[in-house]
N, C-alpha and C positions, 0 to 999 in steps of 0.2 A: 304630261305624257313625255317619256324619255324617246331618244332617238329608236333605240332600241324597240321599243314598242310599236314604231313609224317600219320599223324594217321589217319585224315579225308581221307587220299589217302585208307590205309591199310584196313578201313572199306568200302570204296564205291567198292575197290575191291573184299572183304568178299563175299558183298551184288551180285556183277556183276557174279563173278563165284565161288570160294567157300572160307572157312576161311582158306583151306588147300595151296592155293596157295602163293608162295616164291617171294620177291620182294626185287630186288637189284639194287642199284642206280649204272646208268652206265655211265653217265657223264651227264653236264649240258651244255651251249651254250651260246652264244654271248649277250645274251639276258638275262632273269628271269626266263627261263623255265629248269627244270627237268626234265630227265628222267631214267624210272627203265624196267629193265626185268625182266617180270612177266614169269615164272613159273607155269603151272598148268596139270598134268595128262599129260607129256612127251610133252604138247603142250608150246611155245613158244610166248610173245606178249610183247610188250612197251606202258609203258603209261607214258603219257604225263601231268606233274603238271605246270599248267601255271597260275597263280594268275591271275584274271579276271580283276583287277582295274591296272595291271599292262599291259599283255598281253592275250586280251579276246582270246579265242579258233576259235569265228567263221571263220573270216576269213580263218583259216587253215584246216575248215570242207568245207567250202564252195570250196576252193582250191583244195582239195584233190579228191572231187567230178570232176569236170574239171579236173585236168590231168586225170584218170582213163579213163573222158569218150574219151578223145584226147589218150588214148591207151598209155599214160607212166608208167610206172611204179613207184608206189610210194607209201607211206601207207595207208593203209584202214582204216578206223573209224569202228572199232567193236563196240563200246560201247561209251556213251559219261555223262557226270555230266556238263555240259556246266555252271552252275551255280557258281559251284565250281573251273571251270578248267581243268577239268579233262579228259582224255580222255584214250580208250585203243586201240589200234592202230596193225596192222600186225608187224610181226617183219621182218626186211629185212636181218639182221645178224647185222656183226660188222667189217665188210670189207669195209673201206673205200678207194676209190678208191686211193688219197696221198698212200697208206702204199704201194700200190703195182705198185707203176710207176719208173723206169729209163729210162737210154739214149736207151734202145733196144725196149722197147712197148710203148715209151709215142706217137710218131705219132702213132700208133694205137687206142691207149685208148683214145685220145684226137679227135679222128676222128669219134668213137664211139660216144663220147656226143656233140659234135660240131651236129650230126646226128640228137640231140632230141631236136637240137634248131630251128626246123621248127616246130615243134609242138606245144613247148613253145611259139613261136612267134606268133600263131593264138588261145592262150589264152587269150580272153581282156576284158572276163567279167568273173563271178561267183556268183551263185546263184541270176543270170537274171539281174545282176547291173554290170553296164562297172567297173575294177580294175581305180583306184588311177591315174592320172596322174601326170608321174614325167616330171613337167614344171618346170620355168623357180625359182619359188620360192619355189620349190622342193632342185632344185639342189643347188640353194645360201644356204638354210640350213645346205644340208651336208657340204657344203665346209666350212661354219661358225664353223663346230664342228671342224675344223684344229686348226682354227685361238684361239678359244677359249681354247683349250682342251690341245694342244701340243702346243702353242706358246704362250698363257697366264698363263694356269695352270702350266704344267708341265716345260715349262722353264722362266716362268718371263717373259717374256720379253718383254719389254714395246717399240712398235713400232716408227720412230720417222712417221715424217708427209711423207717421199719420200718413205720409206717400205711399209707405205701402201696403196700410191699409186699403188707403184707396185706390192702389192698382189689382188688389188681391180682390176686393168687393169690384170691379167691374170686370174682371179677367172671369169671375163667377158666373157674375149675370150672362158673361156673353158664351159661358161652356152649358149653362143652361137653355138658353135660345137655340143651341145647335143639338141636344139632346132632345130636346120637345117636339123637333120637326119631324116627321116622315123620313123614311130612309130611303135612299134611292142608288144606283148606281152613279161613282159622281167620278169624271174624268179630273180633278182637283187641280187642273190648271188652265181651263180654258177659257184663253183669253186670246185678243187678235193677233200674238206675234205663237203661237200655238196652230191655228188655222192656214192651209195657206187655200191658195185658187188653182186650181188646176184642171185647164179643159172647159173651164165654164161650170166648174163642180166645185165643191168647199170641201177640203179632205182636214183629218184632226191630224195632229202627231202630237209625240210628248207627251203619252196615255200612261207609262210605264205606271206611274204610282198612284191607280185608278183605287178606288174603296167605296163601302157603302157609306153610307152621309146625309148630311141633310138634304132638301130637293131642294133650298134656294141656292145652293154654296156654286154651282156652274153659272149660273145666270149673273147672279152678281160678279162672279170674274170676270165675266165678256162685260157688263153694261155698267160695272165700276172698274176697267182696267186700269193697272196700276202705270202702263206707261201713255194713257190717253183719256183725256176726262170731256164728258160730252153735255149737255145742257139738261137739267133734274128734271125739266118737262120731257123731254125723250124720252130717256132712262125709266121716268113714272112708268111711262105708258108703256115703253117695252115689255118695262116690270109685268103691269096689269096682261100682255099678253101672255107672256108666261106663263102665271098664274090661272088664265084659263085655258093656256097648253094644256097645262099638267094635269086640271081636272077633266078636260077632253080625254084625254090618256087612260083615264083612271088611275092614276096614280099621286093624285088630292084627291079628296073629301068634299063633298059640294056642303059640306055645314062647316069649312074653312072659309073665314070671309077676306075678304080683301084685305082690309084694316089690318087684321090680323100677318096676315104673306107679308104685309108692307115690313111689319116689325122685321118679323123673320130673316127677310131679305137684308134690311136695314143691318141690325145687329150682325147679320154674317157678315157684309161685307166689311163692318168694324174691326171684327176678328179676322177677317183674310188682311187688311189695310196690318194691323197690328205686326202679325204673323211677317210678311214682309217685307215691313219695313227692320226687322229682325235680322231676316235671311239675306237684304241686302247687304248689314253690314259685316255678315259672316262672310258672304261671300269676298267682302273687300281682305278684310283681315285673315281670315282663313287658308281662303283661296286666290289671292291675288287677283280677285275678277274685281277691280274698281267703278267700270262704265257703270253699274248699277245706284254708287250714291248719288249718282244726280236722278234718280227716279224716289226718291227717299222724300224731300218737300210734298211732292203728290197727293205722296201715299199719307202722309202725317194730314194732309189740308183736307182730305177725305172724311179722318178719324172725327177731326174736330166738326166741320159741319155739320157733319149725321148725327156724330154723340150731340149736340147744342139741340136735337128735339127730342131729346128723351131723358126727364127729368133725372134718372139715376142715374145716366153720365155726365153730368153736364160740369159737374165737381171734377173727372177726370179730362175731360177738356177742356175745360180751364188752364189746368196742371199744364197740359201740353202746349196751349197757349203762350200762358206765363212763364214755362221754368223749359220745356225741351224744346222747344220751335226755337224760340232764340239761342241759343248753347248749338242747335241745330246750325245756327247760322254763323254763330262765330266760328263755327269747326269748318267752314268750306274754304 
């Protein structure tokens, strides 16, 4: 973001509520967007600078609208320059829910929002138009940003003809596991630095690029987050609540068995781990957001465990094993 765009911010803020109010940039995101804590007469607000040709706002007014009316908690649109980007928005604090989890609360806190994915899950439109579907050339996309981003950019590494066979034969399997599932409304990035605490309540943000989707793909971001990994007997079992969340809900099939959700979940989180670990190296190269490759080991140590029980991957983790975990490690 140019100066210039910090100025055009400082005046629409002037104009919105007075010249007196204080504004301090408090981090930015994965994405092109900015944000500051505004300051004004002992009150409290975040506004949101999002370049419009880059990332328009409406989606995330129209968004914000739906969850509110589905009773979650999550920013309000006080104010908005939608032309410009701009938006000023409730503040929720600065408590995100990562800074405050261990091994004593995280089955609690993780059962908490596991709780607001029945809600999420019957969000599939906004502002009277059905959300995005993520199909079948949704999901080759992101998985494309692996191939491209962490295994040509950032390692070279020029495939021979049987690698990519065998990244093409499991990038399949795993677009077919996300098409066979149930569709559900899916916030597509909710994980603990998306969450925060506020009041004693668990509010979402980062909804913006919310679609219909499979029903395991929110669950496994929170219970395989890519920047904190927690013990497979947990994680099972949260699993297994979920999965009778969702048919509590009605929104599984009670002739879905468990066995079955386990795949499900499993393979998705393979392809979000994938996906990823892609977007982190875009993000380095791309966009000069570097803090992200050291979350990149994680997300690979994810791929390979999970793929090593499922006979059709286990030839591609290998691969990652033998040829991109190490290249991984020479390159830091």
């Amino acid at each position: 973001m140019s100066d210039l765009r910090f100025i055009a911010l400082q005046n629409w803020i002037a104009r919105t509520l007075t010249k007196d109010a204080q504004i301090v940039l408090i981090s930015g995101d994965a994405s092109f967007r900015r944000y500051f804590r505004v300051t004004h007469q002992e009150h409290h607000y975040i506004a949101m600078d999002s370049p419009q040709d880059l990332v328009p706002v409406a989606p995330f007014i129209a968004l914000a609208q739906e969850y509110a009316r589905h009773s979650l908690l999550a920013p309000q649109v006080i104010a908005k320059e939608s032309e410009l980007g701009f938006l000023l928005l409730s503040d929720l604090g600065d408590t995100q829910l990562l800074s405050k989890l261990n091994q004593e609360n995280v089955s609690h806190y993780y059962q908490q929002a596991l709780g607001l994915l029945s809600k999420v899950a019957t969000i599939t439109q906004a502002d009277g138009s059905p959300l995005p579907l993520y199909d079948g050339a949704f999901v080759r996309r992101e998985l494309a940003i692996f191939s491209e981003w962490l295994i040509g950019h950032h390692l070279g590494l020029a495939l021979t003809e049987q690698e990519q066979t065998l990244i093409t034969s499991a990038f399949e399997l795993l677009v077919d596991n996300a098409l066979e599932q149930p569709r559900v409304g899916m916030h597509r990035d909710f994980h603990s630095r998306n969450l925060m605490l506020c009041d004693g309540q668990m509010a979402v943000i980062d909804f913006q690029d919310a679609v219909i989707g499979p029903i395991t793909y929110d669950a496994v971001s929170l219970l395989r987050d890519c920047y904190i990994r927690w013990p497979d007997t947990l994680v099972d079992s949260l699993m297994q609540s979920h999965y009778r969340q969702m048919q509590a809900a009605g929104l599984l099939s009670s002739q879905i068995s468990l066995e079955q959700y386990r795949r499900w979940f499993d393979l998705m989180g393979i392809q979000r781990h994938i996906k990823a670990a892609g977007i982190f190296c875009r993000l380095n190269y791309r966009d000069g957001k570097t803090g992200y490759m050291k979350d990149i080991p994680l997300t690979l140590q994810y791929i390979v465990d999970v793929a090593g029980a499922y006979p059709e991957l286990r030839a591609f983790a290998h691969w990652l094993t033998q040829k991109v975990i190490p290249l991984m490690e020479q390159r830091r």
